[in-house]
C-alpha positions in Angstrom: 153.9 129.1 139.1 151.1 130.9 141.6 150.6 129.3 144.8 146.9 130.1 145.4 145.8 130.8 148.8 143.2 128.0 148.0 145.5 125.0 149.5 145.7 127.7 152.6 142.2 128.1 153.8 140.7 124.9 152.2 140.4 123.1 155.2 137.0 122.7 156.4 136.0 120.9 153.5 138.1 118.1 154.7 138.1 118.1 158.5 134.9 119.2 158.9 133.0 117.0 162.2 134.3 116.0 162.3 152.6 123.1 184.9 156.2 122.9 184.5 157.5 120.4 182.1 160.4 117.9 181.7 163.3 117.7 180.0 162.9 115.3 177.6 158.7 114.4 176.7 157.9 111.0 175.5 154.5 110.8 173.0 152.4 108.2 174.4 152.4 105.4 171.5 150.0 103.4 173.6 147.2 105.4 175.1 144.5 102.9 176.9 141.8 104.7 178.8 144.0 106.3 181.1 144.1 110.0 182.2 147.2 111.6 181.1 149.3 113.1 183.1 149.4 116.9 181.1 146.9 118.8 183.4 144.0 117.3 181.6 141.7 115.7 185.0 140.5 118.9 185.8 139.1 119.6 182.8 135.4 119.4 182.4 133.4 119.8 179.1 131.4 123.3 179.3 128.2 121.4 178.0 127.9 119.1 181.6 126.8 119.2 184.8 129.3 118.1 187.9 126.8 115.6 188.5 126.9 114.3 184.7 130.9 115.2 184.6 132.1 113.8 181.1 135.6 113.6 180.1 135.8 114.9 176.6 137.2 112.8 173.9 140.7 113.6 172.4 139.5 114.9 169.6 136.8 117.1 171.7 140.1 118.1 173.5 142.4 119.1 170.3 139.1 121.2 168.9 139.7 123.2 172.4 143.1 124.0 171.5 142.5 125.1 168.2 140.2 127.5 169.1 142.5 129.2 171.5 143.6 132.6 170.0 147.4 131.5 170.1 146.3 128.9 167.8 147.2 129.3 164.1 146.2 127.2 161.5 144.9 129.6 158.4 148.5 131.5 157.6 148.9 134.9 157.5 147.8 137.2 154.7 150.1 140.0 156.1 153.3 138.3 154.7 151.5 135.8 151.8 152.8 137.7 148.6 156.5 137.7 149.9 155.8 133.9 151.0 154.6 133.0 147.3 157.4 135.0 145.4 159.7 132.9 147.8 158.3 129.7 147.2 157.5 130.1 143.1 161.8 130.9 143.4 162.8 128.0 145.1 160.7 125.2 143.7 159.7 126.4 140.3 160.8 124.3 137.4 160.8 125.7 133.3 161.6 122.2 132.4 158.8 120.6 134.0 156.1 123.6 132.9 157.5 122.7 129.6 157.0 118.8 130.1 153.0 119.6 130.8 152.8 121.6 128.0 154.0 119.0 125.8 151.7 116.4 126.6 154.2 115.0 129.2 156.9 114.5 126.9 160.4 116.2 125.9 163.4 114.8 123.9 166.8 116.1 124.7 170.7 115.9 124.0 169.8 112.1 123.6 167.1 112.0 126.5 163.3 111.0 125.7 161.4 111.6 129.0 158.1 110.6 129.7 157.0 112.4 132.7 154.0 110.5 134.9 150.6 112.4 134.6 150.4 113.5 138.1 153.4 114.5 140.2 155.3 115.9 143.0 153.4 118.4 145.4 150.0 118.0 146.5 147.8 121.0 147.9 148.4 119.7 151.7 152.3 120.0 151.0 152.3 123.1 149.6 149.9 124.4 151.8 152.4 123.1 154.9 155.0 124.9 153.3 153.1 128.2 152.5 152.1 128.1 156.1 155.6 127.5 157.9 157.2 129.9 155.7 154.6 132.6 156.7 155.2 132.2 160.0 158.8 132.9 160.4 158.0 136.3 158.2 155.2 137.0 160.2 156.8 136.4 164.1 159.9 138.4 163.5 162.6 138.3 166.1 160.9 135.0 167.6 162.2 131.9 168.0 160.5 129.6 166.0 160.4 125.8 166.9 159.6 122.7 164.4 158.3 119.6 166.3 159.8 117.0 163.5 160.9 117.8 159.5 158.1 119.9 158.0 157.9 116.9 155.3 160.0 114.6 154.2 162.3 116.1 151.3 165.8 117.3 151.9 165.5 121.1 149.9 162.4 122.0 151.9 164.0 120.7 155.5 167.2 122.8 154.8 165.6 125.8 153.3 164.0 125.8 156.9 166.9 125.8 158.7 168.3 128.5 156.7 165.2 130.5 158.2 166.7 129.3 161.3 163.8 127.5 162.5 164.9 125.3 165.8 163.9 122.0 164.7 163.0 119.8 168.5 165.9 117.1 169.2 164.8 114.1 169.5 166.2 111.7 171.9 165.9 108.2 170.7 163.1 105.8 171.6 160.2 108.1 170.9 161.5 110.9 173.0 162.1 114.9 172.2 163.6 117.7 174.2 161.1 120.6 174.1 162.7 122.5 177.3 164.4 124.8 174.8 161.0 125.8 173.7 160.7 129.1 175.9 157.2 131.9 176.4 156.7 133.6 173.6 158.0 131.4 171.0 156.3 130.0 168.2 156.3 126.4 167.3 155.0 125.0 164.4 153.4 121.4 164.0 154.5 119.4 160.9 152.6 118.3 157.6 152.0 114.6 159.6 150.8 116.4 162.2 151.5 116.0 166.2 150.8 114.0 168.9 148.3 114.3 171.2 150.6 115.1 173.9 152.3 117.2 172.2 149.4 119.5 171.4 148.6 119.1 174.9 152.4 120.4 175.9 152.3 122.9 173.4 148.8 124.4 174.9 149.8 124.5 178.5 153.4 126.5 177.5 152.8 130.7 176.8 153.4 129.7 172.8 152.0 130.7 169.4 151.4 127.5 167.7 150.9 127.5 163.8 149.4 124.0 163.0 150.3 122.9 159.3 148.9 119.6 159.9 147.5 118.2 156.5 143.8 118.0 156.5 144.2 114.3 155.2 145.4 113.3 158.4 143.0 115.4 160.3 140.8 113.2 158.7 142.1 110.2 159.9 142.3 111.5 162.9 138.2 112.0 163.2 137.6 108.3 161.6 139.9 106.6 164.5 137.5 108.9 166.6 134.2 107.3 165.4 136.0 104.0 166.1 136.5 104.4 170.0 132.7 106.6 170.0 131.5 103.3 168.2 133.8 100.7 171.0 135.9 99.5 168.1 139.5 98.8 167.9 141.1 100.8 165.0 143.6 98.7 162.4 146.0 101.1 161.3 147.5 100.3 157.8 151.0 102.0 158.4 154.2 102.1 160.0 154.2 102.2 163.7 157.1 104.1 163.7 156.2 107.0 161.3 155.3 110.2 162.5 151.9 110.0 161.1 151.1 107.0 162.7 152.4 108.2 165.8 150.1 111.1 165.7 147.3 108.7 164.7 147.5 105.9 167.2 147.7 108.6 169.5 144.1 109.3 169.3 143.1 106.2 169.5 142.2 104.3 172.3 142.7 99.9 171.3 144.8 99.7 168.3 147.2 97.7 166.0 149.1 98.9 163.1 149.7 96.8 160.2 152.7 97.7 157.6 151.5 95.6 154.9 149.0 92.8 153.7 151.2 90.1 155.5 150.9 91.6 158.8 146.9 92.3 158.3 146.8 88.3 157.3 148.0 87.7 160.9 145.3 89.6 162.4 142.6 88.3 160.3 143.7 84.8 161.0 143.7 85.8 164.9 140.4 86.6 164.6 139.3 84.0 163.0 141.0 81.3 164.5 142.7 82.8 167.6 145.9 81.3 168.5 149.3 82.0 170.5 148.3 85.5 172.2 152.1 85.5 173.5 153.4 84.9 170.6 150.7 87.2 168.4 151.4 90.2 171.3 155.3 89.8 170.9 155.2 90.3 167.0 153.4 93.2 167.3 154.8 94.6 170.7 155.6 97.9 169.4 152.5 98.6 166.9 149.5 98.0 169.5 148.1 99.9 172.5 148.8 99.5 175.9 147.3 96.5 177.3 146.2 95.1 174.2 144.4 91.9 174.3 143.5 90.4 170.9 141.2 88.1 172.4 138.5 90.3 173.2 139.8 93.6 171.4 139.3 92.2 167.7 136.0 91.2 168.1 135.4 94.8 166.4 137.4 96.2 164.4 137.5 99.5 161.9 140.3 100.1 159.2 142.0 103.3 159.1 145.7 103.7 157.1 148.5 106.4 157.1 147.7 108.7 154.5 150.8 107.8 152.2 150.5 104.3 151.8 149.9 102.0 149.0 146.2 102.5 148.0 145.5 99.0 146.5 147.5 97.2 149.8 144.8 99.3 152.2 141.9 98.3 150.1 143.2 94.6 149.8 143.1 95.0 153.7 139.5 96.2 154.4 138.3 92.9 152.1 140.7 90.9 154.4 139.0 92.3 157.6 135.9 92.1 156.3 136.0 88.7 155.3 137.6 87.2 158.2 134.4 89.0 160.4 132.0 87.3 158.0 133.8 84.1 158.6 133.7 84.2 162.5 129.8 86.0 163.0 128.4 85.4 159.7 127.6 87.5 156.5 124.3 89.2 158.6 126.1 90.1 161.9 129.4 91.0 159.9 128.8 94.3 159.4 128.2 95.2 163.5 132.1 94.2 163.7 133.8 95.7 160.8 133.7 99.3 159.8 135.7 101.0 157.0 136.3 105.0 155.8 138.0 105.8 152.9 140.7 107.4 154.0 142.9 107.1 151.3 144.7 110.5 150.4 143.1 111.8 146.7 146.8 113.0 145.8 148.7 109.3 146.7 146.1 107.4 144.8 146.5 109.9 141.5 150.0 109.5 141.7 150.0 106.0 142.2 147.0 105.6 139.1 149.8 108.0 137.1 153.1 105.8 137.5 150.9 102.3 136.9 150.1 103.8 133.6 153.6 104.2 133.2 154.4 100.8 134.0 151.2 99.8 131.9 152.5 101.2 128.9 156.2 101.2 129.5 157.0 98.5 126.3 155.2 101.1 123.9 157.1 103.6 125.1 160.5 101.3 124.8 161.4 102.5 128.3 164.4 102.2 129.4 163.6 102.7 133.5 161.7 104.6 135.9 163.3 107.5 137.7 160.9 107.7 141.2 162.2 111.3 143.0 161.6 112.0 146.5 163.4 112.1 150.0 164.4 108.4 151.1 162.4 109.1 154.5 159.1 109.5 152.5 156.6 107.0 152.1 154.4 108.1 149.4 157.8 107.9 147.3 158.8 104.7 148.4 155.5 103.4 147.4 155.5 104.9 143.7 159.1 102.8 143.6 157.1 99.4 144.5 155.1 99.7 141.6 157.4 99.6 138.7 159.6 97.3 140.7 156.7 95.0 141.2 156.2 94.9 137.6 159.7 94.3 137.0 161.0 97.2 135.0 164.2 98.7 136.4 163.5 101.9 138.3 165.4 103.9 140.6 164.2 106.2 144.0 166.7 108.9 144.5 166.2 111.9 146.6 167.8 114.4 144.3 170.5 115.1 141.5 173.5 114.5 143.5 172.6 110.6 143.3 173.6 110.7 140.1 177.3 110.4 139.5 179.1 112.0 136.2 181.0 108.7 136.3 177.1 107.1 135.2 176.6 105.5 138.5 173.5 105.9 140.3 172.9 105.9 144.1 169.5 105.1 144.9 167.0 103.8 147.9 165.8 99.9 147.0 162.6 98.5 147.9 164.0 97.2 151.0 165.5 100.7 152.4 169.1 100.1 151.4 171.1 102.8 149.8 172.9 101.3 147.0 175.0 102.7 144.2 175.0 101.1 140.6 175.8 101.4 136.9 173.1 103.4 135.6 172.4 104.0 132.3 173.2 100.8 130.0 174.8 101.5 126.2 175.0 105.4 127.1 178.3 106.2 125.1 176.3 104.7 122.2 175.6 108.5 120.7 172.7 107.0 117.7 170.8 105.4 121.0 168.2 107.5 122.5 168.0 107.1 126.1 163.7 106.5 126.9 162.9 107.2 130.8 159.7 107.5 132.5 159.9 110.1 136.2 157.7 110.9 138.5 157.9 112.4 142.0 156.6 112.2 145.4 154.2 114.8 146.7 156.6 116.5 148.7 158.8 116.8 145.9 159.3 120.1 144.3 158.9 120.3 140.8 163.1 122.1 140.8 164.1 118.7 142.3 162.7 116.7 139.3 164.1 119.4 136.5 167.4 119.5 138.6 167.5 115.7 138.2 166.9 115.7 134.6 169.3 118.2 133.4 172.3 115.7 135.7 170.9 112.9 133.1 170.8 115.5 129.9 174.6 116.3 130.5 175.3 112.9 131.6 174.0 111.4 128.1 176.1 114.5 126.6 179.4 113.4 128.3 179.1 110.0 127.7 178.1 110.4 124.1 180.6 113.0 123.4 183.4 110.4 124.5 182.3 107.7 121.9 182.8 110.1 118.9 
């Protein structure tokens, strides 16, 4: 397995045009036209005049920063070899090589698996990954900060602080404590990127910063842009509470999140029909900007969604918003209010198009369930769950092969976020039954996790079996 330094410098295809601190730094969830308070009044755009004095745009602003020399965002080629002999050892699989080369199928010690056409790692993972890794080799003898989990899988998290990379505390209610981050050390920013703030923080202090940001969301991040340049409010489909969308909204100026087609509904129907502002404002007190007013702020709107959601749900949402602008100004003027990118990641929809095949063709295959791998934090894994589930075939999310118990139970993340353990396999001791499974991954899984969680359900199946004779 050869990580190319392709997912390293392939950036600009995607993101292309696109003081002393305190203790503890709160990330402004709600920014509303106001100046912040990082240092950023005096500064003046090189292209004006005092007497046409323009403040630049966040995104104007975070191009600034990444062109400071302290500003990494490409890797470095010095240590790359040592970084992709490290990697290709940690999170290469046999088993799984083996599954592609089969045409996605294996049978073994009693196990048929049917292994979804694409799966676990996208480029912008590895690529985070590739870049974090390089810069502990490459700063040696520096204290190297994290802002929040590189991604969201166990392996990767822990393997990180076995590098002993300081990962920031966080405090509770949006806060972190960056005042251990000292001059001269390096901290890197995460595969959801960081806030606005927190770029702005990291830029004032004497650091190195090494950006793995995933182009995806750097993409995002330049349509919510075109949003405030155009005087729209931004829709976010996603989680207010994920870092993601926290880096998001955090470039945006009016803005509401929505976590599903439900919540969009409510909106919609608000701008439609209006209604209890009080009420509206309470439900969503946490998921707009400051001083939101849905009155006059959904007038016009444009859609934008955390890269890892569910593609058909964001899509669904856009012809909700759409229709509920031709409703209120008519099918001509409709299109002056509503505004839509497709900002749907390429690697969540192929993963999502792979597992509904699954699902599509699961009574061919005489499956037996759906094993869905990937950390319990991440959403692009939670999503793939929500598909078979919908459908109604029995499917598990589990974040790696410890969930699964030699006694044939299974703990595993429902739907709903719970953590649950359960019987597992049905009929297993019955040695002249072949188990069928379909498995897929998220895309920050490693290919190792998925073959580590196989080989628990070969030698399961072996156990069991073996106790029947």
């Amino acid at each position: 397995m050869k990580f190319s330094t392709t997912s390293i410098v392939a950036i600009a295809a995607i993101v292309a045009t696109g003081t002393t601190t305190t203790q503890a730094f709160t990330p402004s969830h709600h920014p509303h036209r106001t100046s912040l308070s990082l240092s950023q009044s005096t500064e003046v755009s090189q292209e004006t005049t005092p007497a046409t004095e323009k403040k630049p745009t966040k995104k104007e602003k975070r191009l600034q920063y990444m062109k400071d020399p302290n500003f990494y965002r490409k890797g470095f080629k010095d240590v790359r070899p040592n970084v992709e002999k490290t990697m290709e050892t940690q999170f290469k699989s046999p088993l799984v090589d083996e599954l592609k080369t089969s045409n996605y199928v294996i049978e073994r010690d009693g196990v048929r698996v049917h292994l979804a056409k694409d799966f676990g790692f996208c480029w912008g993972v590895e690529r985070s990954i590739a870049l974090a890794y390089e810069a502990v080799e490459h700063f040696p003898g520096r204290t190297v900060h994290i802002t929040n989990e590189l991604i969201h899988n166990p392996e990767v998290n822990d393997n990180l602080h076995k590098m002993n990379v300081q990962f920031i505390e966080k405090l509770g209610e949006g806060k972190k404590d960056f005042s251990k981050v000292e001059d001269g050390d390096v901290v890197i920013l995460p595969a959801f990127g960081a806030s606005f703030e927190e770029m702005s923080l990291m830029n004032e202090k004497n650091v190195e910063v090494v950006d793995t940001t995933c182009p995806w969301v750097s993409k995002v991040w330049n349509t919510v842009d075109q949003h405030q340049r155009k005087g729209l409010t931004s829709v976010i489909h996603g989680k207010y509470g994920h870092e993601e969308t926290i880096a998001t909204t955090s470039f945006c100026e009016d803005y509401i999140c929505v976590k599903d087609y439900k919540e969009a509904e409510m909106v919609a129907d608000y701008i439609v029909n209006g209604g209890d502002k009080e009420a509206f404002l309470k439900y969503f007190e946490k998921a707009v900007s400051k001083g939101f007013d849905p009155d006059t702020m959904l007038d016009k709107v444009g859609l934008a969604n955390q890269t890892t959601m569910y593609k058909k749900e964001t899509r669904a949402i856009g012809q909700l918003m759409q229709k509920a602008m031709m409703k209120k100004f008519g099918p001509v003027d409709a299109k002056d209010h509503y505004l839509e990118f497709d900002t749907i990641c390429d690697a969540t929809q192929e993963r999502q198009d792979a597992i509904h095949e699954l699902v599509e063709n699961a009574s061919e295959l005489d499956l037996d369930f759906i094993l869905v791998v990937g950390g319990w934090d991440s959403s692009n894994t939670a999503h793939l769950l929500e598909i078979p589930q919908k459908a109604g075939i029995r499917s598990f999310h589990i974040n790696k092969a410890d969930c699964i118990g030699a006694d044939n139970t299974i703990t595993h993340r429902t739907m709903s976020g719970d953590i649950v353990t359960e019987k597992f396999i049905e009929d297993i001791e019955d040695a002249g039954k072949t188990v069928v499974m379909g498995v897929t991954s998220g895309a920050s899984t490693p290919d190792k996790a998925v073959q580590d969680s196989l080989s628990s359900i070969f030698m399961l199946k072996k156990l069991q079996s073996g106790k029947e004779e």
